[in-house]
N, C-alpha and C positions, 0 to 999 in steps of 0.2 A: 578607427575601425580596423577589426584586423584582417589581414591577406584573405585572408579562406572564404569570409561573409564575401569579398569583392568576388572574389572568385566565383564565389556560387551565385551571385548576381548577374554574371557573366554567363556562368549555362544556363541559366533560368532563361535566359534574352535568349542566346542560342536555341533553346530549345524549344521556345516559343515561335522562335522564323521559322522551325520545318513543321510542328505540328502544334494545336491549340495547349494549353497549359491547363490542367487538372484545377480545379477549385482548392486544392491543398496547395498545390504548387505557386497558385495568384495569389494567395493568403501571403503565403512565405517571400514570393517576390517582393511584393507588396511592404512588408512586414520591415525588410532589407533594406527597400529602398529608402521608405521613413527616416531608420537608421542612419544611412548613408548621409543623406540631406542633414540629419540634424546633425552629424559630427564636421559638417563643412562648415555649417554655418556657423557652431559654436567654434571652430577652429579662427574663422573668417572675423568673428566678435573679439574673441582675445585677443588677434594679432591689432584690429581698430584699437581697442582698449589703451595697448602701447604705441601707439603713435603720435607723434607729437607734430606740428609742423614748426619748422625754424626762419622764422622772419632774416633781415637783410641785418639787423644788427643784436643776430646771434642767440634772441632772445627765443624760447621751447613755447609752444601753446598746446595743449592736450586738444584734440579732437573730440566737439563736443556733437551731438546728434544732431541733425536737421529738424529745425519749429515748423510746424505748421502742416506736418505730415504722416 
């Protein structure tokens, strides 16, 4: 996500604590925040993707998802 979208998430929040936020204004927050969340989580998935964990003799296991959940 890039700097400027954080950044206006940032006054959107600011300018929310001194007076209520316009119905355009909660749209676009709103809008942002969305965004924000899914580039973590997609960040958050790929980095899982590449992990592996390495047992005591050396041997890589890929990180499979949790059953039953």
């Amino acid at each position: 996500m890039e700097q400027k979208k954080i950044d206006r998430i940032n006054e959107l929040a600011r300018i929310a604590k001194s007076r209520p936020l316009t119905e355009t204004e909660t749209r676009e927050r709103d809008l942002l925040r969305r965004e924000y969340i899914d580039s973590v989580v997609g960040s958050l998935k790929g980095q899982l993707d590449n992990t592996y964990i390495v047992d005591s003799q050396g041997n890589r296991t890929k990180l499979r998802k949790k059953e039953g959940k």
